[in-house]
Each structure stands twice: as structure tokens, then as C-alpha cells.
MDAnalysis code that builds the backbone (N, CA, C; Angstrom):
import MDAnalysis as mda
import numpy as np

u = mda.Universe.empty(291, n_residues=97, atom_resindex=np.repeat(np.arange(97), 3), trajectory=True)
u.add_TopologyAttr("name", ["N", "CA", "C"] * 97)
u.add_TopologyAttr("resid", np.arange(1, 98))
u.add_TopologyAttr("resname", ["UNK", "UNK", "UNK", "UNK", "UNK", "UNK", "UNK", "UNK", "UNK", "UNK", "UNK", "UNK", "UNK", "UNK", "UNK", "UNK", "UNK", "UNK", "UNK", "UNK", "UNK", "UNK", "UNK", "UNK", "UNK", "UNK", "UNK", "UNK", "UNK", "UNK", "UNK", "UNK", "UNK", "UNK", "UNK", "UNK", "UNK", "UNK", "UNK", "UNK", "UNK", "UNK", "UNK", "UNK", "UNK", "UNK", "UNK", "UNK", "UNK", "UNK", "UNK", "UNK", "UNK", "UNK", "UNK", "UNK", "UNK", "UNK", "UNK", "UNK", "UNK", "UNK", "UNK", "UNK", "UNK", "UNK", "UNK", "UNK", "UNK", "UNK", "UNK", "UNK", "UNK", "UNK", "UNK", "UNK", "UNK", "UNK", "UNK", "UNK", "UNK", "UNK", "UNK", "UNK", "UNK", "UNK", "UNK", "UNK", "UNK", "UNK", "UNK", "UNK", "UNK", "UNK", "UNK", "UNK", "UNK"])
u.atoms.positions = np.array([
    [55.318, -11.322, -19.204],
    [54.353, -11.963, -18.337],
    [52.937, -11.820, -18.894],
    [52.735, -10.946, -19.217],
    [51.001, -10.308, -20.082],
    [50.915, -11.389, -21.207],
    [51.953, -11.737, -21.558],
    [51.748, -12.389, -22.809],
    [51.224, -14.012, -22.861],
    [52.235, -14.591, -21.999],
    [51.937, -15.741, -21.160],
    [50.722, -15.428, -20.690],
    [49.699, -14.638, -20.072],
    [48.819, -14.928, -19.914],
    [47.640, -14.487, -19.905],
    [48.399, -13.791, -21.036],
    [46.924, -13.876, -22.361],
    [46.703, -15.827, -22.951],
    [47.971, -15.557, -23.090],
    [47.575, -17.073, -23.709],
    [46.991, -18.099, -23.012],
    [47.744, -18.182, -21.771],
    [46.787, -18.656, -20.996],
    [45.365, -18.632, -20.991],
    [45.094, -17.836, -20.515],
    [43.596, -17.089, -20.496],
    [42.846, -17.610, -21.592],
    [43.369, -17.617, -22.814],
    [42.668, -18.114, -23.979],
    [42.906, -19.369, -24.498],
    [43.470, -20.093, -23.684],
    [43.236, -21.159, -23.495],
    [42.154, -21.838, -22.785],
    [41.744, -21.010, -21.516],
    [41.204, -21.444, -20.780],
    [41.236, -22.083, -19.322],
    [42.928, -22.291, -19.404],
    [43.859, -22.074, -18.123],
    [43.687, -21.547, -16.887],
    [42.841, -20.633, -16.585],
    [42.414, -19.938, -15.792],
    [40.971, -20.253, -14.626],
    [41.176, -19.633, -13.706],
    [40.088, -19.461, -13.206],
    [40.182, -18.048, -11.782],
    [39.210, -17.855, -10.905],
    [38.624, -16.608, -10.230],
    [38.684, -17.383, -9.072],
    [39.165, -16.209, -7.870],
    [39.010, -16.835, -7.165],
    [37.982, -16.091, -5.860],
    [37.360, -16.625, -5.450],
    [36.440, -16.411, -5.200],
    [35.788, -14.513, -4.455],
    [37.069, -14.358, -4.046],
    [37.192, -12.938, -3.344],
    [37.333, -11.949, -4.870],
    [37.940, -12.252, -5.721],
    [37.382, -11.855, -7.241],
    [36.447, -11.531, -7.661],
    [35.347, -12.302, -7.466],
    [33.836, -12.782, -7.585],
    [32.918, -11.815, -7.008],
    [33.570, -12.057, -5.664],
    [32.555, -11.316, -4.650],
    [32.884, -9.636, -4.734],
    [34.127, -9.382, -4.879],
    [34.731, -7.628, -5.350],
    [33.568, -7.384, -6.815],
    [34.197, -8.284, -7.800],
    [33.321, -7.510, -9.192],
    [31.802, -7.223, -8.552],
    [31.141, -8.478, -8.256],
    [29.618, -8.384, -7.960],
    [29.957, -7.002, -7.136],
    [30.450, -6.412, -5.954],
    [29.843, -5.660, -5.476],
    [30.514, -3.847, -6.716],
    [30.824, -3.944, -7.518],
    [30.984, -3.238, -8.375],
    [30.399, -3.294, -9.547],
    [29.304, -4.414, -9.782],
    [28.864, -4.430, -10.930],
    [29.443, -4.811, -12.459],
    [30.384, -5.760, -11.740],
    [31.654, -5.907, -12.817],
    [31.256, -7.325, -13.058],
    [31.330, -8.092, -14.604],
    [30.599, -9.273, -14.741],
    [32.033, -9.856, -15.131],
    [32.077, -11.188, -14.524],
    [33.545, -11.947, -15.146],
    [34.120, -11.611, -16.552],
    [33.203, -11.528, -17.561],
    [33.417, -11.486, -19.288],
    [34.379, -9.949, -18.896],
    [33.822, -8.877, -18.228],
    [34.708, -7.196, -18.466],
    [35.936, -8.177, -18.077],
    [36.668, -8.445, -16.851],
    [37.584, -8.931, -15.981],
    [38.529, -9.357, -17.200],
    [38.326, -10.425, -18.063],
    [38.514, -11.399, -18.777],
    [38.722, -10.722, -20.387],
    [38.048, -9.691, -21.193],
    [38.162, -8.303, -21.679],
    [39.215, -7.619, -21.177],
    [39.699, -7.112, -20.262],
    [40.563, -6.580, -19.538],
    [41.845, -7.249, -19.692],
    [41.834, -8.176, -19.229],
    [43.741, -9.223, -19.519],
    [43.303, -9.005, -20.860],
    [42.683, -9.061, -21.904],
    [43.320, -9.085, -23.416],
    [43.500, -7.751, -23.621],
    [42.977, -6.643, -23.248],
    [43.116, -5.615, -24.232],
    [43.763, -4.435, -23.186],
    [43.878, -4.303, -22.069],
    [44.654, -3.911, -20.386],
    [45.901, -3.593, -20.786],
    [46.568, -3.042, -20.022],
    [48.081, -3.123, -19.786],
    [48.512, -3.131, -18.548],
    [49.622, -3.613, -18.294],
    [50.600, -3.695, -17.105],
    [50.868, -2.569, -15.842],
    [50.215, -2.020, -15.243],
    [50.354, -1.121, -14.468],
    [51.441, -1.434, -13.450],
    [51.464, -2.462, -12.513],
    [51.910, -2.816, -11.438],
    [52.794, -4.412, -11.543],
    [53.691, -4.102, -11.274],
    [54.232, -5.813, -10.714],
    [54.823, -5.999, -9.902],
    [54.175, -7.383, -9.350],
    [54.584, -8.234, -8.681],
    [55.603, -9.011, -8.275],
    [56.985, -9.335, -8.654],
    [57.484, -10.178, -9.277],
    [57.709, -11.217, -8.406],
    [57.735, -10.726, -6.787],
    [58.013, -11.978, -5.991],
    [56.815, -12.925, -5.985],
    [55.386, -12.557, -6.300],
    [54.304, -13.360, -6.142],
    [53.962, -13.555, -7.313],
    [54.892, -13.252, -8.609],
    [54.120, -13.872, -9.993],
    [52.732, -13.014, -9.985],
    [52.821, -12.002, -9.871],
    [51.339, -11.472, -10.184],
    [51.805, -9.854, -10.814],
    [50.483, -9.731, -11.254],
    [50.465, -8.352, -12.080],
    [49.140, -7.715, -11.736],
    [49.475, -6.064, -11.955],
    [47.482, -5.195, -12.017],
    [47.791, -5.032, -13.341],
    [46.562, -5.442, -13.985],
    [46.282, -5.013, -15.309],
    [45.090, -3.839, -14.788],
    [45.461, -2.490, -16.234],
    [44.456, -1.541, -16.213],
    [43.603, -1.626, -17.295],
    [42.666, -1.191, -17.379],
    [41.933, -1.011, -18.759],
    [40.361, -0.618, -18.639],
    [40.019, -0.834, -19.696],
    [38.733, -0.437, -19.854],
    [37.425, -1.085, -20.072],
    [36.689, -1.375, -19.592],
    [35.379, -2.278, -19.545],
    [34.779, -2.086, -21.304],
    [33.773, -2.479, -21.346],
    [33.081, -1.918, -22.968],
    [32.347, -0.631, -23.161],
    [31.749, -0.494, -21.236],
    [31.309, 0.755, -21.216],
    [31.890, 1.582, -21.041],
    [33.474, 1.868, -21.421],
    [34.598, 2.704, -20.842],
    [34.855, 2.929, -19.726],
    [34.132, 2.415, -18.763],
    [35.174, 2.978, -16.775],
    [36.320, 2.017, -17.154],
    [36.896, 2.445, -16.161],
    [38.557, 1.666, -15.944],
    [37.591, 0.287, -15.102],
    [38.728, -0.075, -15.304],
    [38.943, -1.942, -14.246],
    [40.284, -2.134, -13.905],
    [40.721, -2.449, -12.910],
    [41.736, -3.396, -12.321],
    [41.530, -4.679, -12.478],
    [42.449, -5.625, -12.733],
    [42.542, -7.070, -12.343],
    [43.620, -7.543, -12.137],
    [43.960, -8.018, -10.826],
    [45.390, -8.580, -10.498],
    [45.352, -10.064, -11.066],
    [46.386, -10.347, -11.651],
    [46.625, -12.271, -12.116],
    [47.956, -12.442, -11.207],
    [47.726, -13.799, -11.095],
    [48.432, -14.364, -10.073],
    [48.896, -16.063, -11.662],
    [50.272, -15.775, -12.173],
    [50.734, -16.943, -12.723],
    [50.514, -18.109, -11.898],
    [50.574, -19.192, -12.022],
    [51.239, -20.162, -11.037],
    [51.737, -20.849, -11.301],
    [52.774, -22.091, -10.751],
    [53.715, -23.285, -11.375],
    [52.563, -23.719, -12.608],
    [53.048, -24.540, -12.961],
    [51.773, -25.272, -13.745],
    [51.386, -24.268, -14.845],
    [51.664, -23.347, -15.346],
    [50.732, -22.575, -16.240],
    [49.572, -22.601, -15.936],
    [49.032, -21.789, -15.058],
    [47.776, -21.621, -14.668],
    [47.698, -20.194, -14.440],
    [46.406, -19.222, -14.750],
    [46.400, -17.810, -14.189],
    [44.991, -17.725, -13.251],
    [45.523, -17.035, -11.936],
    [44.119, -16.992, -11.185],
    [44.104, -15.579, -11.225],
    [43.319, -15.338, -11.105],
    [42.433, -14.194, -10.888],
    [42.002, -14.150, -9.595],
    [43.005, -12.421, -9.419],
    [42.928, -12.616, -7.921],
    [42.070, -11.739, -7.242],
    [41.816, -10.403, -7.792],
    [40.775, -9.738, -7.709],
    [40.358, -8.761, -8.530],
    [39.619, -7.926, -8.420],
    [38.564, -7.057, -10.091],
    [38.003, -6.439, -9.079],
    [38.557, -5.305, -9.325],
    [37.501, -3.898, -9.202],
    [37.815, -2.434, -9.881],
    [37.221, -1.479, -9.541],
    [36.802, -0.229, -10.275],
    [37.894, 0.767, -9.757],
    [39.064, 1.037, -10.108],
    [39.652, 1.816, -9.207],
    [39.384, 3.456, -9.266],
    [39.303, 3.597, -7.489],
    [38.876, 5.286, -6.881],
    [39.552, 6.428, -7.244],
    [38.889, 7.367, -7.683],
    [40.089, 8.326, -7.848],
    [40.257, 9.005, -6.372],
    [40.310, 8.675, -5.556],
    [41.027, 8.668, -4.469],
    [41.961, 7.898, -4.154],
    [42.100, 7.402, -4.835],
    [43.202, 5.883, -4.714],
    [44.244, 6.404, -5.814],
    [43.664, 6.736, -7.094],
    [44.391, 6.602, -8.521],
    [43.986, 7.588, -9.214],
    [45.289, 7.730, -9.847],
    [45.020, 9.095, -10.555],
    [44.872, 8.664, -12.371],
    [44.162, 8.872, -12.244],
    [43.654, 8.592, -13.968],
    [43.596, 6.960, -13.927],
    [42.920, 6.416, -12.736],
    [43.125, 4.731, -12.975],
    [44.317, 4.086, -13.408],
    [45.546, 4.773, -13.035],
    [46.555, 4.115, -13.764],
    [48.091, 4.807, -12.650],
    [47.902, 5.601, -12.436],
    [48.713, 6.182, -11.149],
    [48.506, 5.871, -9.890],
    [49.383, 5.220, -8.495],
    [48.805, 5.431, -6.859],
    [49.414, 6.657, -6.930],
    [47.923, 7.416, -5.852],
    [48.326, 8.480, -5.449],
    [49.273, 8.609, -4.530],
])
């Protein structure tokens, strides 16, 4: 699935959807990290009944990032949301507690 949509992604296939948008902004997270993240991230979590995945990884300034993708018919990847995950939430950004 990562692979598909990477390619996607670099295609250009893609787009954010708006609750995406509004999560990074209030984390300080600029679309380009999000988008950084599906290429160089890995697979933490899946989805499989909703075609979606959490990618983990690392911004340029090293914090972690989340970003869930959402495949869809059509070869399309949305971007479903981006944020900073808590270590109250996650253990090493990559574990639920």
C-alpha cells in the first residue's frame, strides 16, 4: 500500500483534506513535512477496511509526524490528517500506549 502511494503522491494524485490543514497549522506542521513524511515514513498502523494507513516519521527538524492516507477508487491519495504525536498517546511516536 506505501508503495502505491508514494507513487501516487509523486505523481501528484493527491490532495489534503481540509481537517488535515487545519490539524498541521495548529502544530506548526507545513504541507511540504506531511508530504516528506509519505516518502521517507513507515507504516505504523492499518486500516484495511477504509484503505487507509498512519505513516510515522520524521519532519527535517527531527520531531516525529503522523499522517493518515486514505487510497481511494480511482488512484487517488487523500490526506486525511497530520499531526505531532503525544507521548502520552505514543510511545516513541510509533507505539499506542
Amino acid at each position: 500500500m506505501l508503495d502505491q502511494i508514494r507513487r501516487l503522491v509523486r505523481r501528484g494524485d493527491y490532495a489534503f483534506y481540509k481537517h488535515a490543514l487545519v490539524e498541521a497549522d495548529k502544530d506548526g506542521v507545513h504541507p511540504r513535512d506531511a508530504v516528506g513524511v509519505v516518502f521517507t515514513g513507515t507504516v505504523i498502523e492499518k486500516y484495511p477496511e477504509r484503505h487507509r494507513c498512519l505513516i510515522h516519521g520524521l519532519m527535517s527538524d527531527g520531531l516525529p509526524l503522523h499522517v493518515v492516507c486514505d487510497l481511494a477508487e480511482g488512484g487517488f491519495v487523500w490526506i486525511v490528517t497530520v499531526y505531532i504525536p503525544q507521548d502520552c498517546d505514543w510511545i516513541a511516536g510509533k507505539t499506542r500506549r
